[in-house]
N, C-alpha and C positions, 0 to 999 in steps of 0.2 A: 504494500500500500504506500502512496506517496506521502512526503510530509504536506502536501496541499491539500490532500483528501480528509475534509472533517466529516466528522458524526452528524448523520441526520437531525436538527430540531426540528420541532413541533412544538408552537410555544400551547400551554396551558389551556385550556378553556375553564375561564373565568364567569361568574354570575354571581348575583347577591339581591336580596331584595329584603326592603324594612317589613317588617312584622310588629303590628300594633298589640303589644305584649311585653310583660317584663321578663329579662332574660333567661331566667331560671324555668319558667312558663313553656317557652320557647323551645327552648334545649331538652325537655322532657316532654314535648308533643312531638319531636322531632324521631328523639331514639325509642323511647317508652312506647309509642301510639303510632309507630310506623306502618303496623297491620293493618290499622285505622284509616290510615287517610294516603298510604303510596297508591298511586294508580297503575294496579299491576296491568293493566291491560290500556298503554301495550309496553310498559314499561319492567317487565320480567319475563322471565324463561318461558313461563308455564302460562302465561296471561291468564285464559277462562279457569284453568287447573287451579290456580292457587286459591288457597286457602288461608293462607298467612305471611305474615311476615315479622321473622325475630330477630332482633338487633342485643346481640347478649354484649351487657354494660358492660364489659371490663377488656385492659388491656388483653388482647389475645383473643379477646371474645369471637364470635362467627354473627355473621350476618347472612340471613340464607331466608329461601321460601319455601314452602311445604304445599303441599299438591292436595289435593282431594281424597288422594291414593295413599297420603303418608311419605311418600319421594320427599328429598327433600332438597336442594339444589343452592351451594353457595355462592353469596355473589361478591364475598371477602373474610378478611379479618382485619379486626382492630389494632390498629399501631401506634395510634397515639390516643389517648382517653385523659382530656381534662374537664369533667364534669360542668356543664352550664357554661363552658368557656370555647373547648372545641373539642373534634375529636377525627381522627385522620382513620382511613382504613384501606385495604388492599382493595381491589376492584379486577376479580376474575372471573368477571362476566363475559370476555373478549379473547381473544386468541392468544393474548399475553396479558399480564400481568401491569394494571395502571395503578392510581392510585387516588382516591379524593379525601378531599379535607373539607372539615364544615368549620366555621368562627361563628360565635355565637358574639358579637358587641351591643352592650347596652349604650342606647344614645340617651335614653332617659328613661321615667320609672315605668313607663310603660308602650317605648318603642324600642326595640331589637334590629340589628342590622345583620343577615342571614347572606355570609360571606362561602361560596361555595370554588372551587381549586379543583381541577381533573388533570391528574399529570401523567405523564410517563407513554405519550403518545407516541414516540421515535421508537416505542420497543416496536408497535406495530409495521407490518409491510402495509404499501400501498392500496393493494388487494385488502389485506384486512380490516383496513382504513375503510376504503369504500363501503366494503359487506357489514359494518361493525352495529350501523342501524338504518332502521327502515326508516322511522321520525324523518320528515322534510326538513330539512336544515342540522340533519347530525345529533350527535352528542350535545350539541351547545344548545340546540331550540328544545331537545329534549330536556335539559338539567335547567330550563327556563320556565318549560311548565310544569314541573317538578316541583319549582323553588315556589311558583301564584298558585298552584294547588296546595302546597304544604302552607302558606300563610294566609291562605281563606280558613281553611283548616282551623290554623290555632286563632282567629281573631270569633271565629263562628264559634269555639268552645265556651 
């Protein structure tokens, strides 16, 4: 390989959106209530199949869905856990291994700013890129309606 030749980037897909909620609020309709209010359809493996969705609180934890059938299907583990503050996880829902991170910032006592990070795009090929989602406009539009479903969510709790 030459010394001109660098490593593919891909920078991040970035999103964030306020949630009219105190943070701690927030942060525990997010992990706690994710059964609740993810839209697995068509935002999971199994869409019509699922039956759940468990986000296990602790560093190492697993984050997976479960089927009708009992199957159960992960879509990571937990890497970084700071309670009401953030919490980062693997994302092996794709052909390689990404990564997202949530920030939970209070702007005041009852607005949240819902700071979301998807990294590690360059592990994917081009091909995999492509195929990675159906969602019009990608991973980004998808973790967009993602982020206005989960903060109708907690402001309608």
């Amino acid at each position: 390989m030459s010394d001109n030749v660098r490593p593919l980037r891909r920078p991040p897909i970035r999103q964030s959106t306020l949630v009219r909620s105190d943070q701690t609020h927030t942060f525990e309709v997010f992990v706690r209530d994710i059964g609740t209010w993810w839209p697995t359809r068509p935002f999971s493996q199994g869409e019509e199949k699922v039956a759940g969705v468990t986000f296990e609180r602790e560093l190492g934890g697993r984050v997976y869905e479960t089927w009708a059938d009992g199957t159960t299907v992960d879509w990571g583990e937990v890497i970084a856990w700071q309670p009401h503050e953030r919490f980062a996880m693997t994302w092996t829902v794709l052909p390689a291994v990404t990564e997202v991170e949530l920030r939970f910032t209070a702007l005041g006592p009852a607005l949240t700013r819902v700071a979301l990070e998807h990294r590690g795009w360059e592990q994917l090929t081009e091909e995999q890129l492509a195929a990675a989602t159906s969602v019009p406009g990608g991973y980004a539009a998808g973790w967009k309606q993602i982020l206005d479903i989960f903060a109708k969510t907690v402001e309608g709790v």
